[in-house]
C-alpha positions in Angstrom: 136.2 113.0 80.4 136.7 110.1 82.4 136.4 110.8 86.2 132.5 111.8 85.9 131.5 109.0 84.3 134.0 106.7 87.3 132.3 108.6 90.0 128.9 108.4 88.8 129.7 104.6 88.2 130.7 104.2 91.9 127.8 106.0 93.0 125.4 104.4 91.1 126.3 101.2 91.8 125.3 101.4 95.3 121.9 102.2 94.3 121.8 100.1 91.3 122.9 97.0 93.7 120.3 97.4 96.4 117.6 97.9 93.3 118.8 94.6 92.2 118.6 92.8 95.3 114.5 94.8 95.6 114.0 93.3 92.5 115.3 89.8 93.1 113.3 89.8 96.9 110.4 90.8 95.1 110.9 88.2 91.8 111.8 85.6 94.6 108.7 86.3 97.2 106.1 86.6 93.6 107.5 82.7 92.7 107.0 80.9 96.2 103.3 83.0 96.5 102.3 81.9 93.0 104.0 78.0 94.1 102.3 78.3 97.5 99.1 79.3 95.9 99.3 76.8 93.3 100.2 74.1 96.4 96.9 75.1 98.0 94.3 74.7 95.2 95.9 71.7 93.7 95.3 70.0 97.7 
C-alpha cells in the first residue's frame, strides 16, 4: 500500500519542484513588470 504512493511522491516531487520554481519566476518577473511599469507612468 505504501511503496506506490513513496514512489509516486519521489517522482512527483521533481516535477512538482521545478513547477514551483515556473511559478515563483513567473509571480516574481509579473511584480517587477507591474513595479517597473508603475515606475514609468508615475515619472
Amino acid at each position: 500500500m505504501h511503496t506506490p504512493i513513496e514512489v509516486n511522491a519521489v517522482a512527483g516531487s521533481k516535477e512538482c519542484r521545478v513547477k514551483t520554481r515556473k511559478r515563483a519566476f513567473s509571480h516574481i518577473s509579473m511584480s517587477y513588470i507591474d513595479i517597473y511599469i508603475a515606475k514609468t507612468t508615475n515619472s
